[in-house]
Every structure is written in C-alpha cells, then in structure tokens.
N, CA, C and O atoms as a DFTB+ gen file, in Angstrom:
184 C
 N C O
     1  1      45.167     126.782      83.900
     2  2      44.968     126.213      82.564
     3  2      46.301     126.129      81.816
     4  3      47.292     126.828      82.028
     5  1      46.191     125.359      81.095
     6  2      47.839     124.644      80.350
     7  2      47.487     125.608      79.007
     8  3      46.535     125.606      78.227
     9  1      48.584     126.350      79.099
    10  2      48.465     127.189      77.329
    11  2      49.511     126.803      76.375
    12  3      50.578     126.673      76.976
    13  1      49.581     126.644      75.515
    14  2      50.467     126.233      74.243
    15  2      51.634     126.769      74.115
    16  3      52.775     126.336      73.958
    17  1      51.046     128.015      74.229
    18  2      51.752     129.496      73.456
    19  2      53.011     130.148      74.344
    20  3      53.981     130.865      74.095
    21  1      52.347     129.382      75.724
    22  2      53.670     130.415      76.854
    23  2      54.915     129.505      77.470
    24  3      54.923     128.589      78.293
    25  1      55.761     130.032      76.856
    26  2      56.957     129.578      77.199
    27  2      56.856     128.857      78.892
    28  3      57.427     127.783      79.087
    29  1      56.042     129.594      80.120
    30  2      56.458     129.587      81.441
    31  2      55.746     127.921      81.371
    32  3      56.165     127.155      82.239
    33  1      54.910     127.472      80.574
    34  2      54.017     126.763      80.628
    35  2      54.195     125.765      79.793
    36  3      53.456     124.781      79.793
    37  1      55.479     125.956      78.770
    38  2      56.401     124.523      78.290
    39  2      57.398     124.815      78.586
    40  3      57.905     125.900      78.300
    41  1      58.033     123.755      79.353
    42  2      59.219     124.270      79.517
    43  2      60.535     123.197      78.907
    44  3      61.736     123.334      79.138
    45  1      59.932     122.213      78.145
    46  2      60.274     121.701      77.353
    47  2      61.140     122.318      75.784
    48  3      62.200     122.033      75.227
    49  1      59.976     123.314      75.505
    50  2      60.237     124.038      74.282
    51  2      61.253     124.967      74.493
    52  3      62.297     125.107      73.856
    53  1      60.749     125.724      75.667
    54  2      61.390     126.748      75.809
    55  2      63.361     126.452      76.165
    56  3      64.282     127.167      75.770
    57  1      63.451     125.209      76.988
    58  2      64.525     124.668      76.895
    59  2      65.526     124.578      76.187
    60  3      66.672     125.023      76.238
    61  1      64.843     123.820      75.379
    62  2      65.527     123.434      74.125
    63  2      65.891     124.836      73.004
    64  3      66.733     124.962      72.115
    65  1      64.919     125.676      73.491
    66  2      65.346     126.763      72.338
    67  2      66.282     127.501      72.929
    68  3      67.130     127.940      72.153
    69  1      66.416     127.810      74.163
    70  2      67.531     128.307      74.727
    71  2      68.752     128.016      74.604
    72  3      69.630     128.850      74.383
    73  1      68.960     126.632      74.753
    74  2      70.111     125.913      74.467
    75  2      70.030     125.603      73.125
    76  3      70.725     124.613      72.898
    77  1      69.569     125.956      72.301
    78  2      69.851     126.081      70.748
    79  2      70.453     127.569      70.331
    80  3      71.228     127.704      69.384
    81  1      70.063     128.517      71.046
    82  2      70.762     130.210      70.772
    83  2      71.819     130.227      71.848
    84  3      72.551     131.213      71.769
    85  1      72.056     129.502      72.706
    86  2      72.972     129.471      73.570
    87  2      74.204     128.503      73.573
    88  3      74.921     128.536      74.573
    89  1      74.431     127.890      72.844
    90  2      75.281     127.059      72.540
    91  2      76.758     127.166      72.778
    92  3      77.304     128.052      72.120
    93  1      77.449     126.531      73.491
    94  2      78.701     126.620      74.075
    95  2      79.778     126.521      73.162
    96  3      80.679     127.314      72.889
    97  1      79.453     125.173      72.663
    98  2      80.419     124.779      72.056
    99  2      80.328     124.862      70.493
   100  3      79.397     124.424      69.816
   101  1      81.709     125.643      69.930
   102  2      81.475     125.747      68.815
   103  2      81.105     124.446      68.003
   104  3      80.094     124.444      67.301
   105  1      81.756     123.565      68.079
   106  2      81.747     122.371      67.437
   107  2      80.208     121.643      66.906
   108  3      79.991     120.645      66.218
   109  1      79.372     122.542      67.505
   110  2      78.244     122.129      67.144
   111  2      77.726     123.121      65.730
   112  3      77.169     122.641      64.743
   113  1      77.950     124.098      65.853
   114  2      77.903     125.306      64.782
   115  2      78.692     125.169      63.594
   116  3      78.317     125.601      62.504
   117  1      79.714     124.612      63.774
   118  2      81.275     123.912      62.998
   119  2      80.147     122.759      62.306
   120  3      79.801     123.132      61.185
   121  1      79.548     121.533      62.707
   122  2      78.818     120.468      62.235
   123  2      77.774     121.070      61.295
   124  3      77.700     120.760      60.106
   125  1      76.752     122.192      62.066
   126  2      75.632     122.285      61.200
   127  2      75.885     123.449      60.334
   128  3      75.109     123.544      59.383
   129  1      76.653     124.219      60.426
   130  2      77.319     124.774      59.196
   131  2      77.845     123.772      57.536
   132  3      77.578     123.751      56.335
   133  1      78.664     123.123      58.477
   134  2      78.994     121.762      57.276
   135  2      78.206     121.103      56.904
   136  3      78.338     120.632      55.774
   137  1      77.102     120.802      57.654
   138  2      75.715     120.177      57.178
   139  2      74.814     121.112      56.245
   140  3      74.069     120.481      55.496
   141  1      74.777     121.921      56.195
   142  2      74.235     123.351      55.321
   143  2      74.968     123.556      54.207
   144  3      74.341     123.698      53.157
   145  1      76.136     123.605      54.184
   146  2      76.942     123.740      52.979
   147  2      77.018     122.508      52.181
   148  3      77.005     122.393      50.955
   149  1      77.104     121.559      53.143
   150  2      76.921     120.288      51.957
   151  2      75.645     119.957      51.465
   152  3      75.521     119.747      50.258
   153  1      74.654     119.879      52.242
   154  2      73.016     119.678      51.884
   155  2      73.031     121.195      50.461
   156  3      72.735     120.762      49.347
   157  1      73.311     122.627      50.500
   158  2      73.119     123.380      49.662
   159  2      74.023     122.693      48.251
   160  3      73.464     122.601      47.158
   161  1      74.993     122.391      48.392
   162  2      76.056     122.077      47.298
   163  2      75.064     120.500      46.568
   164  3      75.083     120.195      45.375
   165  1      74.286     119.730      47.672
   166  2      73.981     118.619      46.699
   167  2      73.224     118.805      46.211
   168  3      72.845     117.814      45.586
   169  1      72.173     120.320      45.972
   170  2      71.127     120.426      45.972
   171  2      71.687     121.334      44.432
   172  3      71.030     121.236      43.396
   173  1      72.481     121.863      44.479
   174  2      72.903     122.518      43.142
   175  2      73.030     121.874      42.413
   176  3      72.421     122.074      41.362
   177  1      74.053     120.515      42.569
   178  2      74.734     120.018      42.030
   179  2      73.177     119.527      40.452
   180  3      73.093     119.840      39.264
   181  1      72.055     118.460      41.625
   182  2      71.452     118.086      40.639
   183  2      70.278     118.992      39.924
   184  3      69.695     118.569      38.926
C-alpha cells in the first residue's frame, strides 16, 4: 500500500528535502538569504 507519510514511499519528497539541508553550494544560501533580507526590509518599509 502507497502511504503519504513515509519518506521510503516518496521519494520525490524525501529528495528534494535532502538536497535542501544538504546543499553544496553556498551560493544558493548567499541568494535565499538575500531574498529574506530583502522580502523582510520591503515588508517594513510599508
């Protein structure tokens, strides 16, 4: 039976989340950092 919930059984999800906490390259952390600081700053601003 196909379950939702278990990682062994998407391995789609589970993928992708791995390689989201696993991330090589800084340059991606560098982007969504800057994307966070600017999205927070436009959000003060108004």
């Amino acid at each position: 039976m196909y379950k939702a919930g278990s990682p062994s059984n998407n391995p789609g999800t589970y993928s992708s989340v791995t390689s989201f906490s696993n991330l090589p390259e800084p340059g991606t952390m560098i982007l969504f950092g800057f994307g966070l600081i600017s999205f927070i700053g436009a959000r003060r601003k108004s």
